[in-house]
N, C-alpha and C positions, 0 to 999 in steps of 0.2 A: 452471504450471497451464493447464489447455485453458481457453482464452477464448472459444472458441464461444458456450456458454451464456450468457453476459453481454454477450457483442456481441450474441445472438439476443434477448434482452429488450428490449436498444435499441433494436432494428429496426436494427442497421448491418450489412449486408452488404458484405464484406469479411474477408480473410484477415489471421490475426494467428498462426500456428505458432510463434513463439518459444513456448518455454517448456522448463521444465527444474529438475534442482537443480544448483547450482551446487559446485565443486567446496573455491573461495576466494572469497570476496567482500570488497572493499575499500571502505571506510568511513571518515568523519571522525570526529573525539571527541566527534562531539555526545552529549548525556548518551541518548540512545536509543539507543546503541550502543553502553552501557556499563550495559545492567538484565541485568537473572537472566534474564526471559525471552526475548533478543536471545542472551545468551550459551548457554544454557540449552537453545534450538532447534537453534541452530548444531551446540551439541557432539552432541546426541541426534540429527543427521543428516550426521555427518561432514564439517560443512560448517567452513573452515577460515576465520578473522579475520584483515585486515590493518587494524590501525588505521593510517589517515595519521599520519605524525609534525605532531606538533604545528607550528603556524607554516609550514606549507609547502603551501600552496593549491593550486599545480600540480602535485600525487600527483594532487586529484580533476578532472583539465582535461577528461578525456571526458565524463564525467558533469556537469562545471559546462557545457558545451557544448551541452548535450543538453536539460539544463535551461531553459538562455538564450534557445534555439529556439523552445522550447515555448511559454515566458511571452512570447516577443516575439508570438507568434500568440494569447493570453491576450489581450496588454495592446490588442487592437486588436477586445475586444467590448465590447458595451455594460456600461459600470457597472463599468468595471477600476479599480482601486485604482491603477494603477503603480506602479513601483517606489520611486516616494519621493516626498512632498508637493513636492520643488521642480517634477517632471516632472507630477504632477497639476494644478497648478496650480489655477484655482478651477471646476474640472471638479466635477462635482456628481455622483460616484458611485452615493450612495443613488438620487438622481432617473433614470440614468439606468438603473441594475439593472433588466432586465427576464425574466431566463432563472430557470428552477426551477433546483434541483438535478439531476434529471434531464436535462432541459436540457443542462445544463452536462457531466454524464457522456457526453451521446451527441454533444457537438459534440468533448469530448477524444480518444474512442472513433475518431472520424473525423478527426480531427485527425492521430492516430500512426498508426491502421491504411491510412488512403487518402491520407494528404498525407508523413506522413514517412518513414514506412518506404519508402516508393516514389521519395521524391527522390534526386538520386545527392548523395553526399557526398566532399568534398574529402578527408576524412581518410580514404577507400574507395578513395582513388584514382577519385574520381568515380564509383563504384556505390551502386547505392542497399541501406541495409541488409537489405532482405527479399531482394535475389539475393545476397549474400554471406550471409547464413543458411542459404539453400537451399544452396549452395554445398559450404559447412561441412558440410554434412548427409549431402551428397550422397558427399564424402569419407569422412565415417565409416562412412557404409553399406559400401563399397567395403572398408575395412578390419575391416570387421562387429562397429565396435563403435555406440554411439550415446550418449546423453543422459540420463541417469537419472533418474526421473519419483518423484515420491511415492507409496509404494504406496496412501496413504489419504490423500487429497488433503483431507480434512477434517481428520485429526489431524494432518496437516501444517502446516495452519494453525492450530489449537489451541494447538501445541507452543509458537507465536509471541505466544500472548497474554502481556498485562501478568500477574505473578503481585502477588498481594494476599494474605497469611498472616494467618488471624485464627482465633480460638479459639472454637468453637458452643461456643456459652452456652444455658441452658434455653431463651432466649425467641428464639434464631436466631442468625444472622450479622449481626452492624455492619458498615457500609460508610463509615465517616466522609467526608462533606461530601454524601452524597447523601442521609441520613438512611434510606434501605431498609432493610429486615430483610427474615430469607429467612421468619421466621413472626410474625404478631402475637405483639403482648408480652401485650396483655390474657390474662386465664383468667377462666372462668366459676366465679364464685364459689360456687355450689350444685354442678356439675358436677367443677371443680379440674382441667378434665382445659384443655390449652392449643388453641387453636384452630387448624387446617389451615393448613397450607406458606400463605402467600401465594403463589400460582403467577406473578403480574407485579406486582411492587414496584415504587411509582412512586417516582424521586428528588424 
């Protein structure tokens, strides 16, 4: 997906051009990578499943790498949890949390677009990911092919939502444990006729 848009709400300027659909993507067994609409997305955009075999951590080493980097740059702002109570020790979290969510999105934002992607990496042979992107790119042009993009970058992400199967009933759709319906249940007892969509259902 083009991250312009979302860097440009942040206020980060800064280059992020990865993006693309993938052609296989490899995954652990966690249960989010084993729903309808996980599997469901995939097959409706020819995108192909490697589940890691079970018991075998080192299939996701890139990716746990990547991850390690990131939270060791996490664990060093204000009001980090760490990675486990012996390492927090009687560090006061709540007290010292001081960043919004937003916050927190445009320090991540700037975290991978200006600090990581820019660094060179050992496992690049010491380049830093954003010139071996361009790189890659640079090749495929050469060979005129390229990257395959979403043609509707909104049902591309739709495709990925949670699916929830439930049966409209006279008085709307149940959502169990948020309590919403998509219409009020009441009906006007003179009237009988049932009252307008609730347009924003609160849980």
């Amino acid at each position: 997906m083009d991250k312009a848009p979302w860097l440009a709400l942040r206020d980060v300027a800064a280059d992020w051009p990865i993006q693309g659909k993938p052609r296989r993507v490899g995954v652990d067994n966690g249960s989010e990578f084993h729903t309808e609409a996980f599997e469901r997305g995939c097959d409706q955009h020819g995108i192909g499943i490697d589940w890691r075999p079970p018991g075998r951590p080192h299939f996701g080493g890139v990716v746990e790498r990547v991850i390690g980097t990131l939270m060791g740059l996490v664990h060093g702002l204000p009001g980090t949890t760490f990675s486990n109570f012996g390492q927090r020790g009687s560090y006061d979290s709540n007290k010292a949390a001081c960043l919004t969510l937003e916050e927190l999105e445009r320090w991540l934002a700037i975290a991978v677009a200006k600090y990581y992607h820019l660094r060179p990496h050992e496992g690049l042979d010491g380049q830093a990911p954003l010139r071996r992107w361009q790189e890659g790119m640079a090749a495929l042009a050469v060979e005129g092919r390229s990257i395959p993009l979403p043609r509707d970058p909104r049902a591309y992400l739709v495709d990925f939502l949670p699916v929830l199967r439930r049966s409209l009933q006279r008085d709307g759709i149940c959502v169990p444990s948020t309590g919403a319906r998509s219409m009020k249940r009441h009906c006007s007892r003179r009237s009988r006729r049932c009252a307008r969509p609730n347009a924003t259902p609160h849980a």
